[in-house]
BALOBA-1460 file (C-alpha; in Angstrom, 3 decimals):
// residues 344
<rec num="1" residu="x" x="0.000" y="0.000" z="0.000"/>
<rec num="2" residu="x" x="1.370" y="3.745" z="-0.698"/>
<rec num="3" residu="x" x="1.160" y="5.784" z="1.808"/>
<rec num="4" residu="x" x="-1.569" y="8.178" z="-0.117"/>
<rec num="5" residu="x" x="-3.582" y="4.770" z="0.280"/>
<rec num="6" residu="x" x="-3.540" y="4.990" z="3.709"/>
<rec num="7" residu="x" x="-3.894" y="8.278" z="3.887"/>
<rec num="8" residu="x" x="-7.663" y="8.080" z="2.522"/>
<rec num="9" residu="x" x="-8.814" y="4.985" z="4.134"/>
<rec num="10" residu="x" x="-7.039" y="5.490" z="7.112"/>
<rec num="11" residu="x" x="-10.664" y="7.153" z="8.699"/>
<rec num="12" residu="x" x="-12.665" y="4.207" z="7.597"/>
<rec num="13" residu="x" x="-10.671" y="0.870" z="7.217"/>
<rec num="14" residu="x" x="-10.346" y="-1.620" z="10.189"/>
<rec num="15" residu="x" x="-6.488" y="-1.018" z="11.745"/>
<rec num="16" residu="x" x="-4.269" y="-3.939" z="11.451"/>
<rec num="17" residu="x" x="-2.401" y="-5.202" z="13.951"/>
<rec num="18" residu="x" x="0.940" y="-4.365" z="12.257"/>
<rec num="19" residu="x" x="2.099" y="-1.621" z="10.053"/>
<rec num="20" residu="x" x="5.260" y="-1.208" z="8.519"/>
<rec num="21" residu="x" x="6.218" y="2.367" z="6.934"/>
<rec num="22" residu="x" x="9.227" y="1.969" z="4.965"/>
<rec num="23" residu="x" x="10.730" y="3.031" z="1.712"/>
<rec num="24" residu="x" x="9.667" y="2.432" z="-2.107"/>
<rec num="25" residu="x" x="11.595" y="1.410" z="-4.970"/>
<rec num="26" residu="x" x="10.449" y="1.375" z="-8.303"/>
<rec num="27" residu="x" x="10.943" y="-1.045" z="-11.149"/>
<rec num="28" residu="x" x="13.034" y="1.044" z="-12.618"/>
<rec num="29" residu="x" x="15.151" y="3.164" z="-10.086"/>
<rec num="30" residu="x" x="18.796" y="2.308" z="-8.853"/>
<rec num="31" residu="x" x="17.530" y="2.855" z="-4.905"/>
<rec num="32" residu="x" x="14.938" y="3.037" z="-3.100"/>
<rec num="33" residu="x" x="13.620" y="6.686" z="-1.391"/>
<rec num="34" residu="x" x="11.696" y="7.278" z="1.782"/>
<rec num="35" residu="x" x="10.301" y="10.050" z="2.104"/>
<rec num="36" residu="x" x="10.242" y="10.508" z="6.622"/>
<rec num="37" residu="x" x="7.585" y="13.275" z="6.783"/>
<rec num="38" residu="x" x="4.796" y="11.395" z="4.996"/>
<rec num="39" residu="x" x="5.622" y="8.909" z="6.979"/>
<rec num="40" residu="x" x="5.845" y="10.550" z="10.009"/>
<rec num="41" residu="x" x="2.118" y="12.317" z="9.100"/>
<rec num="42" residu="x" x="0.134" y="8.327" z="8.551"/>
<rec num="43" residu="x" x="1.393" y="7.871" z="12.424"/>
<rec num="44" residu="x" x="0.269" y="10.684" z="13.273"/>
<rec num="45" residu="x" x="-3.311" y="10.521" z="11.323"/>
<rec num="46" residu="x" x="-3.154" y="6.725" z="12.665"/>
<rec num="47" residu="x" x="-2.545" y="7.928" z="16.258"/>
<rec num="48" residu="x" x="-4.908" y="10.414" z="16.331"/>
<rec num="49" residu="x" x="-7.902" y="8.125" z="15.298"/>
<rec num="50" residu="x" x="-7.691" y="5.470" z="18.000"/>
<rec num="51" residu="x" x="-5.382" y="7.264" z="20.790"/>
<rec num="52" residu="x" x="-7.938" y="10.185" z="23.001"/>
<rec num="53" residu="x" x="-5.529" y="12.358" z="24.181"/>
<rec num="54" residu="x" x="-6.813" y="12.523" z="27.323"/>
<rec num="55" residu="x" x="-6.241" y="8.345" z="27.411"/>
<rec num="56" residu="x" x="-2.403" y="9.127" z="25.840"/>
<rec num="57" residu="x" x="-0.829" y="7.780" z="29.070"/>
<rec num="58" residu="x" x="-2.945" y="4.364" z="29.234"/>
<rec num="59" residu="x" x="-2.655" y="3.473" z="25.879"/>
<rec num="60" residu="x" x="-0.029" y="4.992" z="23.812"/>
<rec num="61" residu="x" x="3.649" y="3.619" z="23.775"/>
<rec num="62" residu="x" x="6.478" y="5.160" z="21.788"/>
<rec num="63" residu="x" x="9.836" y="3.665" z="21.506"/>
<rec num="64" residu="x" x="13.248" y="3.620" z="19.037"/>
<rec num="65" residu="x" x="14.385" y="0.092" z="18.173"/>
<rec num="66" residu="x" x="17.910" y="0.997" z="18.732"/>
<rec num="67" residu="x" x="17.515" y="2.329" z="22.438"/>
<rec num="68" residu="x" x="14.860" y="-0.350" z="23.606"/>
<rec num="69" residu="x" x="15.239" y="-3.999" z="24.430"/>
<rec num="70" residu="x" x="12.911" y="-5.638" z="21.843"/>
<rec num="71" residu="x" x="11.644" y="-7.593" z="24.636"/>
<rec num="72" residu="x" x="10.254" y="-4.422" z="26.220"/>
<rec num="73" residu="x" x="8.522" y="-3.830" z="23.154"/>
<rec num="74" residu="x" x="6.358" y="-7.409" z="22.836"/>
<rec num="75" residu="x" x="5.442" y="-7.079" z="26.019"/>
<rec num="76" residu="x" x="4.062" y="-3.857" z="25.935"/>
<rec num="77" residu="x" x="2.505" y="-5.220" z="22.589"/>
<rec num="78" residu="x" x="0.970" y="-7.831" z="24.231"/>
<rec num="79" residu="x" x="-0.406" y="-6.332" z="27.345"/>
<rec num="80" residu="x" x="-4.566" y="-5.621" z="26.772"/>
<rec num="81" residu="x" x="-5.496" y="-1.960" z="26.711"/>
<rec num="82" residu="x" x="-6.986" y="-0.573" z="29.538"/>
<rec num="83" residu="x" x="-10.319" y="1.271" z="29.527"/>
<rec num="84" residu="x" x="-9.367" y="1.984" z="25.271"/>
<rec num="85" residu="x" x="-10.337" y="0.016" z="22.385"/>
<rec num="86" residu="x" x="-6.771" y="-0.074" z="21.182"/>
<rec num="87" residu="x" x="-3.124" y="0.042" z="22.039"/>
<rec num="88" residu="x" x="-0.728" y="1.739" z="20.069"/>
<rec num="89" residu="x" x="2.978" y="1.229" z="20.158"/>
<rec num="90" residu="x" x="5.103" y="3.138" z="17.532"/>
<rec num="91" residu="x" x="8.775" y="1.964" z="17.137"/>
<rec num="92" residu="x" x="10.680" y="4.304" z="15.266"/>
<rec num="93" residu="x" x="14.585" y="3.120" z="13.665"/>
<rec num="94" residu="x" x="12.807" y="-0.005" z="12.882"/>
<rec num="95" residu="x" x="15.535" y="-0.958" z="10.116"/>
<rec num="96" residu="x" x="17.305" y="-2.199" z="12.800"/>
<rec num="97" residu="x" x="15.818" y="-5.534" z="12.805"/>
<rec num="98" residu="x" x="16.631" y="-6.027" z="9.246"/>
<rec num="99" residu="x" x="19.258" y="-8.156" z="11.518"/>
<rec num="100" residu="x" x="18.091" y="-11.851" z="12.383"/>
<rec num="101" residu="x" x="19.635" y="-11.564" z="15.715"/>
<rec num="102" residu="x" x="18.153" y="-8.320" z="16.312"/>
<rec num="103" residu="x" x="14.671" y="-9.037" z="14.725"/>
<rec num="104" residu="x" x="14.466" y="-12.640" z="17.001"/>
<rec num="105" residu="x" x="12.197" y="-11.389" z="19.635"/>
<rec num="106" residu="x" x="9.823" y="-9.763" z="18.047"/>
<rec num="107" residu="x" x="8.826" y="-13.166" z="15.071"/>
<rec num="108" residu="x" x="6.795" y="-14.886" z="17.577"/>
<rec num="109" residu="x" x="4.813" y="-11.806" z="18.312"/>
<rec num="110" residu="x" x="4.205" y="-10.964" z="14.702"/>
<rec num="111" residu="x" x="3.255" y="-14.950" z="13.786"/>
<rec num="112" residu="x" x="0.128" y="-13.978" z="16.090"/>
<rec num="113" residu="x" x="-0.243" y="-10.110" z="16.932"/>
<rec num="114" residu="x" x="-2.603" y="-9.335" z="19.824"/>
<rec num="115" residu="x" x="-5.640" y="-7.576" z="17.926"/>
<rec num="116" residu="x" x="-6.407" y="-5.202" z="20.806"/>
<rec num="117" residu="x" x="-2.624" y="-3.312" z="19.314"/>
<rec num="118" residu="x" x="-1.920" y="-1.429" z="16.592"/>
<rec num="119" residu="x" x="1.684" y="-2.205" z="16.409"/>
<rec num="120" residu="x" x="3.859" y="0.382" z="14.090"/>
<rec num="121" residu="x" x="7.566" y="0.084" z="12.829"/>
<rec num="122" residu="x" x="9.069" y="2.902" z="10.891"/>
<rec num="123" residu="x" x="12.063" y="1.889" z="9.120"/>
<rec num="124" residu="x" x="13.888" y="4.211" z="6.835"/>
<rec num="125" residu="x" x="15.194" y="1.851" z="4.897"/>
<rec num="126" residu="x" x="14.166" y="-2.473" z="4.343"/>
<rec num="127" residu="x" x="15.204" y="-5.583" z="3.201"/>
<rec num="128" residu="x" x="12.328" y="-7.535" z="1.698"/>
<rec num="129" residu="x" x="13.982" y="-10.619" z="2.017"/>
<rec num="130" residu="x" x="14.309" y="-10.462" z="6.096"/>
<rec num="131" residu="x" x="12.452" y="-12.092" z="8.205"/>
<rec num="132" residu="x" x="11.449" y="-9.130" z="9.550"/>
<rec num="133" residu="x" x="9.126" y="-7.810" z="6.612"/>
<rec num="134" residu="x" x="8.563" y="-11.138" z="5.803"/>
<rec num="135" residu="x" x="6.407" y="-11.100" z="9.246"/>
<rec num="136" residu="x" x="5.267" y="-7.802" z="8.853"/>
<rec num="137" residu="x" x="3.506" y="-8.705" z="5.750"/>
<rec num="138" residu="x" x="2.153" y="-11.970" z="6.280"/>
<rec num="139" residu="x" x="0.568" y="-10.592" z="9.421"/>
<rec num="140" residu="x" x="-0.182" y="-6.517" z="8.759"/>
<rec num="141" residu="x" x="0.242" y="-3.950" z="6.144"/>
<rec num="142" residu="x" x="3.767" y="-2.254" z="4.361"/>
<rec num="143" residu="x" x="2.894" y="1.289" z="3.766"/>
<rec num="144" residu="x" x="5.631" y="2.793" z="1.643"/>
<rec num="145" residu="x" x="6.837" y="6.081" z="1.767"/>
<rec num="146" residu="x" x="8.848" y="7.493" z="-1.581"/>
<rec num="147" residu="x" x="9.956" y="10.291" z="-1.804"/>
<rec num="148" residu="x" x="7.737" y="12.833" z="-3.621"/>
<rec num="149" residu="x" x="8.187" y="14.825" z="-7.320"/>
<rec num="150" residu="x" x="8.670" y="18.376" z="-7.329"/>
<rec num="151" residu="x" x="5.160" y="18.873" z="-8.440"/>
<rec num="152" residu="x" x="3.590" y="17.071" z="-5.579"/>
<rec num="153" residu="x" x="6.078" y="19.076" z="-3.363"/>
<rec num="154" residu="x" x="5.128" y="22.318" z="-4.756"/>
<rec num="155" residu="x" x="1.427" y="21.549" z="-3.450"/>
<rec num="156" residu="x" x="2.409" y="20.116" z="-0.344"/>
<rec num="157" residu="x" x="4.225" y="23.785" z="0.295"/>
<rec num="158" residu="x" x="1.208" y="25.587" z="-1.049"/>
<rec num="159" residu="x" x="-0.902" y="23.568" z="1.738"/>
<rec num="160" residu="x" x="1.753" y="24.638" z="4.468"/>
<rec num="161" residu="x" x="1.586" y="27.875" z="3.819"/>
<rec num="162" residu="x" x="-2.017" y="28.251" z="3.420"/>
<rec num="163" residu="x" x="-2.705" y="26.395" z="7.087"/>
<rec num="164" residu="x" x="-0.341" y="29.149" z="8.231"/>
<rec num="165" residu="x" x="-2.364" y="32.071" z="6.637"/>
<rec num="166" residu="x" x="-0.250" y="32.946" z="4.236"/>
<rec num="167" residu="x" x="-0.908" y="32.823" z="0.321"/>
<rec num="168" residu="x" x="1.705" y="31.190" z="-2.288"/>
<rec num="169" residu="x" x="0.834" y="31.066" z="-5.888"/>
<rec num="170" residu="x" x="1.804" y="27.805" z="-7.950"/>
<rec num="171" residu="x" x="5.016" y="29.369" z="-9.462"/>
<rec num="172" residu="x" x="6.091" y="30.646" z="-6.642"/>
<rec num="173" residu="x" x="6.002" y="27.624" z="-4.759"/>
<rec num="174" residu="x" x="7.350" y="25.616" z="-7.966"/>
<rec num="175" residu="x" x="10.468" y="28.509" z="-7.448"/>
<rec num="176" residu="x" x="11.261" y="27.144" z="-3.742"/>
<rec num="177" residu="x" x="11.086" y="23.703" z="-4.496"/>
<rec num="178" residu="x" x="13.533" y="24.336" z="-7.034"/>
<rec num="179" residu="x" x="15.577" y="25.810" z="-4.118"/>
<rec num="180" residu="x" x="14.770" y="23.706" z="-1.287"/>
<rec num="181" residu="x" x="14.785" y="20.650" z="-3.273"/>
<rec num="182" residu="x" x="11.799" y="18.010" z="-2.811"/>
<rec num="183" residu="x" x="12.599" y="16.450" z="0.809"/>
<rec num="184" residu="x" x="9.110" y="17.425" z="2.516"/>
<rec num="185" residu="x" x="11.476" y="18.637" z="6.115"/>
<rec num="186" residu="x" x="13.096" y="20.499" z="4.056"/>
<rec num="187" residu="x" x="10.096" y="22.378" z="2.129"/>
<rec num="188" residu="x" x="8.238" y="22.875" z="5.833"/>
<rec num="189" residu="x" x="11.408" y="24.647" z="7.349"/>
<rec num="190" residu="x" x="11.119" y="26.826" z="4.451"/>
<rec num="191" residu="x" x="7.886" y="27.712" z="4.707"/>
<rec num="192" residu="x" x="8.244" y="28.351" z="8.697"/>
<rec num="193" residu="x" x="10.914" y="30.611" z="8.021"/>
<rec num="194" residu="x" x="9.061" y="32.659" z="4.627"/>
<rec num="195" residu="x" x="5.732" y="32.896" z="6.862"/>
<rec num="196" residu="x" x="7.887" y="34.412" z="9.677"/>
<rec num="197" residu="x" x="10.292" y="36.485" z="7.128"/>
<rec num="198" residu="x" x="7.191" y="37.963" z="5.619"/>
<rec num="199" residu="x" x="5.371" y="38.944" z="8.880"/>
<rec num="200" residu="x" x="2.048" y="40.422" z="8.327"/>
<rec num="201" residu="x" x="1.798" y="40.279" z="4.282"/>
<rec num="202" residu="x" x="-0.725" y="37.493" z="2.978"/>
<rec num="203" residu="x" x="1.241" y="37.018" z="-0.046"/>
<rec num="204" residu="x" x="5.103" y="34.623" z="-0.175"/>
<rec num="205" residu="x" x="6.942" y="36.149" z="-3.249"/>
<rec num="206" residu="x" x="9.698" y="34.991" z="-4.986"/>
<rec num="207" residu="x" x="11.779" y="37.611" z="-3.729"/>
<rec num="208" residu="x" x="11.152" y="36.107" z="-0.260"/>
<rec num="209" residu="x" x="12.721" y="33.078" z="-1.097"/>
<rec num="210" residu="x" x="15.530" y="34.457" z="-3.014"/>
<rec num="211" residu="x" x="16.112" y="36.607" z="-0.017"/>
<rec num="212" residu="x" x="15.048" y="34.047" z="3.380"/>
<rec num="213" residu="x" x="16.125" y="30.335" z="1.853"/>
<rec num="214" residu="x" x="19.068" y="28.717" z="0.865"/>
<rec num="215" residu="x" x="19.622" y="26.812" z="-2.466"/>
<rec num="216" residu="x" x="19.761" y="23.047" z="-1.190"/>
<rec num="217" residu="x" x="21.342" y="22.404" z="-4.600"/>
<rec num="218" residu="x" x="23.463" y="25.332" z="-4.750"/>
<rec num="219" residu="x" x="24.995" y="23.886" z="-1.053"/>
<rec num="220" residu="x" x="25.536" y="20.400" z="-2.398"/>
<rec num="221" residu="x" x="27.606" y="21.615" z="-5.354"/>
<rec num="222" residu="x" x="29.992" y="23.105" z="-3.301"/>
<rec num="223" residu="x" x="29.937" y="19.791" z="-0.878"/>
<rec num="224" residu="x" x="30.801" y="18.428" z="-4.111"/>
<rec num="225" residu="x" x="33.274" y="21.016" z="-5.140"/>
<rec num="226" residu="x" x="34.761" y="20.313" z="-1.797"/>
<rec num="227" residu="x" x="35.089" y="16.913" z="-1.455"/>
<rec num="228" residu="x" x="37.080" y="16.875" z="-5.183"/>
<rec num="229" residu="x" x="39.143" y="19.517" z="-3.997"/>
<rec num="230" residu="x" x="39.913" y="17.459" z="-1.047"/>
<rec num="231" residu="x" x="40.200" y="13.971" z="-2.382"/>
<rec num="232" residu="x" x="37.315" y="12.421" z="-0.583"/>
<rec num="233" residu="x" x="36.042" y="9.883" z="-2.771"/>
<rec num="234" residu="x" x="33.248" y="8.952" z="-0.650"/>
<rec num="235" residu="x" x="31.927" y="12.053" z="0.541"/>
<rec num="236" residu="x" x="32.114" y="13.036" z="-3.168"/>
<rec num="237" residu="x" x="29.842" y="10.375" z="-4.494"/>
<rec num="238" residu="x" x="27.549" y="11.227" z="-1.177"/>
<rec num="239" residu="x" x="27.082" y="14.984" z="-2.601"/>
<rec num="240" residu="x" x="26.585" y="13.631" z="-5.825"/>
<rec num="241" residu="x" x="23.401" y="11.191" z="-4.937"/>
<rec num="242" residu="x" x="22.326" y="14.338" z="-2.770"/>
<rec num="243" residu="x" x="21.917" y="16.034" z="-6.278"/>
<rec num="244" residu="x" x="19.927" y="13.445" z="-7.850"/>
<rec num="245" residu="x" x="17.720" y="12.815" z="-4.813"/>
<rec num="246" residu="x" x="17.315" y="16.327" z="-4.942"/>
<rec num="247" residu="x" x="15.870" y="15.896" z="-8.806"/>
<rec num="248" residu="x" x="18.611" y="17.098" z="-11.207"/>
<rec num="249" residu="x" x="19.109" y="15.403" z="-13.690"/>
<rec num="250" residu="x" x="22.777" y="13.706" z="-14.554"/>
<rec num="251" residu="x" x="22.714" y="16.267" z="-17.211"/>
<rec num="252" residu="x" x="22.346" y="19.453" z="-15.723"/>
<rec num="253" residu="x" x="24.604" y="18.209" z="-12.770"/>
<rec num="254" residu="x" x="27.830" y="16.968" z="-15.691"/>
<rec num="255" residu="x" x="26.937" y="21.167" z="-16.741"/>
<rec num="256" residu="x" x="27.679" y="22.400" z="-13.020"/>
<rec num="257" residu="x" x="30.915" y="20.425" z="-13.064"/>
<rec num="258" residu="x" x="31.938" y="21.615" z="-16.525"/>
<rec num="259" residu="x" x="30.956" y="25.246" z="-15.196"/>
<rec num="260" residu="x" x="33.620" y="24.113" z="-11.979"/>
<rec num="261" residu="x" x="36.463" y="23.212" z="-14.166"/>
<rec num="262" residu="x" x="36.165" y="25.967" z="-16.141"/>
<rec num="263" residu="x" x="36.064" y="28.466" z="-13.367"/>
<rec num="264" residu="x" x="38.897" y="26.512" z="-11.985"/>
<rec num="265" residu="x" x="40.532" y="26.638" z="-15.232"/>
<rec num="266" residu="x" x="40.170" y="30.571" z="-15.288"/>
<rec num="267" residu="x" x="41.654" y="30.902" z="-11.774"/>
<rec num="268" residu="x" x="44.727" y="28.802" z="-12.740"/>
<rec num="269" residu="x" x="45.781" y="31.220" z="-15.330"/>
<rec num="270" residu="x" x="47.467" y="34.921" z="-15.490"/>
<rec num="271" residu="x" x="45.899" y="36.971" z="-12.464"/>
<rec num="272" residu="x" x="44.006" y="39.151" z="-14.544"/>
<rec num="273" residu="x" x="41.882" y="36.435" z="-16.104"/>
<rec num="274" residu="x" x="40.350" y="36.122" z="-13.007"/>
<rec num="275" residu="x" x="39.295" y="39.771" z="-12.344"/>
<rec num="276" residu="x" x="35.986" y="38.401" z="-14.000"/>
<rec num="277" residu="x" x="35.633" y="35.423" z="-11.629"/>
<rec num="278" residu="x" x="32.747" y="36.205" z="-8.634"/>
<rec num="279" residu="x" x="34.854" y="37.072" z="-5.361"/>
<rec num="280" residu="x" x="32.590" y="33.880" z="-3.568"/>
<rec num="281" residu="x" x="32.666" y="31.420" z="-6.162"/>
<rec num="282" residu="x" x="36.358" y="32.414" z="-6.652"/>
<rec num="283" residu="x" x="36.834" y="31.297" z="-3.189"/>
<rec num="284" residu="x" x="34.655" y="28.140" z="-3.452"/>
<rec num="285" residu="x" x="36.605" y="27.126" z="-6.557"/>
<rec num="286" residu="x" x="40.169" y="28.090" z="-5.734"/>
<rec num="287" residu="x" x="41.247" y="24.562" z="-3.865"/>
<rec num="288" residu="x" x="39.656" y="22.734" z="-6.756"/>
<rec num="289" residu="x" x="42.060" y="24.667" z="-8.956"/>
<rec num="290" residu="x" x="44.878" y="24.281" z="-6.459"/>
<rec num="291" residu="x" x="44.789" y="20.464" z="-6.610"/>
<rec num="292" residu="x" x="43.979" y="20.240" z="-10.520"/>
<rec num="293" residu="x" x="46.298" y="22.302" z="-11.992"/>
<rec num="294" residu="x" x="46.160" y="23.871" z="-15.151"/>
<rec num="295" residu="x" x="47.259" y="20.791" z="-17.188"/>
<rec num="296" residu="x" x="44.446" y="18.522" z="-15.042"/>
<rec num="297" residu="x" x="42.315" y="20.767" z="-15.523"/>
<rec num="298" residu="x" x="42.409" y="20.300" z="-19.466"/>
<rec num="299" residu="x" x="42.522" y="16.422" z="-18.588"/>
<rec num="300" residu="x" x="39.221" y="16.899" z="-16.540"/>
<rec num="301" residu="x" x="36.951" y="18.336" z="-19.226"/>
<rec num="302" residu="x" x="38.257" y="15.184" z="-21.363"/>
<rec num="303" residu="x" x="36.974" y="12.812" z="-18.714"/>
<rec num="304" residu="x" x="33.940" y="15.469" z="-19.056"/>
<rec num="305" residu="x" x="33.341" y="14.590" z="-22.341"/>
<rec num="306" residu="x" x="34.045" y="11.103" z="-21.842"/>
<rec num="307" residu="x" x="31.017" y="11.303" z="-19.239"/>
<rec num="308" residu="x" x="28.894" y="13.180" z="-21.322"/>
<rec num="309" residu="x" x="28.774" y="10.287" z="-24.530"/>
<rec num="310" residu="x" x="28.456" y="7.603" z="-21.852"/>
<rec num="311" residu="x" x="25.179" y="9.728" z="-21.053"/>
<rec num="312" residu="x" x="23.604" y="9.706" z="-24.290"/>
<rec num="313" residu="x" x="24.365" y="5.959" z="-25.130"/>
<rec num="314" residu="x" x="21.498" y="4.132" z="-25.140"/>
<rec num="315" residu="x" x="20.862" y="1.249" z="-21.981"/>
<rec num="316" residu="x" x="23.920" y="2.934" z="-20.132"/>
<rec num="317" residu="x" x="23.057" y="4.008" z="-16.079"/>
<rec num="318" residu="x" x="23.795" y="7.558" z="-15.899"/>
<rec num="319" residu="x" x="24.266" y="8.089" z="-12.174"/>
<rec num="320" residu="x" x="26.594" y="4.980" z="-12.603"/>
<rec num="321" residu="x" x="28.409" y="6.909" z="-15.107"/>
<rec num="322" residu="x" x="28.463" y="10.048" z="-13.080"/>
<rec num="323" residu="x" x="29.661" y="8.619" z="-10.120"/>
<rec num="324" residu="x" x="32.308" y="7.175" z="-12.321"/>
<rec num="325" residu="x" x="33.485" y="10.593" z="-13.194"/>
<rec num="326" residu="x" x="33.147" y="11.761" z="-9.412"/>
<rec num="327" residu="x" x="35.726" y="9.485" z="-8.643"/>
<rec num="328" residu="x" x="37.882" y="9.893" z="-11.033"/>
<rec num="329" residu="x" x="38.001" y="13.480" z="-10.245"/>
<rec num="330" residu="x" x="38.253" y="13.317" z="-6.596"/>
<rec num="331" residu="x" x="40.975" y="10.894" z="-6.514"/>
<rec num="332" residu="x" x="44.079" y="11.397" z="-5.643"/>
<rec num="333" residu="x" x="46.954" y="13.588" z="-7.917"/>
<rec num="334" residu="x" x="48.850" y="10.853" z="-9.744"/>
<rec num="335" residu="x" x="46.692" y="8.030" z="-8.533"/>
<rec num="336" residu="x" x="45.199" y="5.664" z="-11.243"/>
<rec num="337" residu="x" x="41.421" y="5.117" z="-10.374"/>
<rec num="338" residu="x" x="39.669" y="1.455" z="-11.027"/>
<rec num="339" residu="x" x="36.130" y="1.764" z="-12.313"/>
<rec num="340" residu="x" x="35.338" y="-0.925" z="-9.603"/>
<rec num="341" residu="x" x="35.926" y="2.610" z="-7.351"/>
<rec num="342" residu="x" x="33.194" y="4.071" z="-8.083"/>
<rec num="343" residu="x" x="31.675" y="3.294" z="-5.143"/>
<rec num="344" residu="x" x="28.148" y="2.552" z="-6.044"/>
């Protein structure tokens, strides 16, 4: 079930003993996302419907798999709700018992659930072949969580800001997404901090986000920029997938790193080449050039190139390809790089 499922039977359905909120993965994608706020929302609606607030203390358990004995958990599971309908215990970190050893205590319990629980796991990420949401599925419901498009985040932030008083047209809000990126935590803190940037005013303009938000993207291309510079392989590849999860495409993101190499390219030349060069991005791009070189840096748009008709050849996995190219830019000065180190 996708979480939108739940979302609008959620009011009516019977609950099931277990839940399991956990990430999607398409046919087609290299990983699967998880998108924690929508998640975080269906326990919330879930909670709401069978816990009375003024009943919170008799029947409501919360817990994070990785602090609490899994023990604890069962038999809280297992003990009958007093003077409520339903118990509900929420266990948060849940990917945890994608271990066997760590999963152990809890099979028995979900082989035969107590009915008078509702018990829910979040796990932010899931093996489908552990025993663990092998259980969770033969004896409840998987409610997965992927991570949304930018068009489905644009909405979301219109519906923020409208239960906050504030107005945000659909172009506007398309304009932060682009800046915030699509992770729903990210596109609420932005919308906290435009309704309290813009005080009184009904209206969130663009200019309000150019002036109150940061560019998500903008941030992870100088992680990336940094971790080249540096020669961190890994932390290179980690800005990279940052980029994609934030919905560029490998395209646009080979185009910021050509735009890097030849800033870097201008900075490694006579000083007054550089007088054009922004005094920031100078300093952003100035250890890339320091490490590169002049003559790497002409050897870097090759591998650019390189990257580029890998990109357009038909059945090839871009972000594969990219990474490739990550790697071979952040390694080392004089050190030959494997394809197997791309890290993927």
């Amino acid at each position: 079930m996708n979480v939108g499922e739940f979302l609008d039977t959620v009011e009516s359905a019977t609950p099931a003993p277990v839940y399991l909120f956990c990430p999607f993965k398409s046919p087609k994608a290299r990983e699967a996302t998880f998108e924690p706020l929508l998640a975080q929302r269906a326990v919330e609606r879930l909670t709401a419907k069978y816990v009375d607030p003024g009943m919170r203390d008799l029947c409501y358990s919360g817990y994070h798999a990785d602090e609490t004995d899994a023990g604890e958990i069962v038999s809280m599971a297992q003990t009958v709700p007093f003077l409520t309908q339903y118990r509900v215990v929420v266990v948060q970190s849940a990917e945890r018992y994608e271990g066997a050893s760590a999963a152990e205590p809890l099979l028995p319990y979900l082989e035969s659930p107590n009915q008078d629980t509702i018990l829910v796991f979040v796990a932010k990420r899931v093996d489908k072949r552990s025993r663990f949401y092998k259980a969770c599925k033969k004896s409840g419901v998987i409610v997965e969580c992927p991570a949304v498009r930018e068009r489905d985040a644009a909405t979301w932030a219109q519906k923020e800001a409208t239960a906050r008083g504030k107005r945000m047209d659909g172009s506007v809000a398309g304009y932060l997404i682009r800046r915030t990126g699509t992770h729903l935590g990210d596109v609420v803190n932005a919308v906290s901090v435009l309704c309290d940037y813009v005080g009184d005013r009904d209206a969130i303009l663009e200019d309000d986000i150019a002036a109150a938000c940061a560019d998500v993207a903008e941030e992870q291309i100088w992680a990336l920029t940094d971790a080249i510079a540096a020669s961190e392989m890994g932390d290179a590849v980690r800005a990279l997938r940052a980029l994609l999860d934030l919905g560029k495409n490998e395209f646009e993101i080979l185009g910021s790193i050509n735009w890097l190499l030849k800033t870097a390219y201008t900075l490694t030349g006579p000083p007054e080449d550089a007088r054009g060069v922004n005094p920031y991005v100078a300093g952003k791009v100035r250890p890339l050039a320091k490490k590169l070189g002049r003559e790497k840096v002409r050897d870097a748009f090759s591998l650019c190139m390189e990257a580029e008709l890998r990109l357009r050849s038909t059945g090839v996995n871009r972000a594969l390809a990219l990474e490739l190219l990550v790697v071979k830019l952040a390694a080392p000065r004089g050190r030959r790089t494997r394809p197997a180190a791309a890290q993927a």
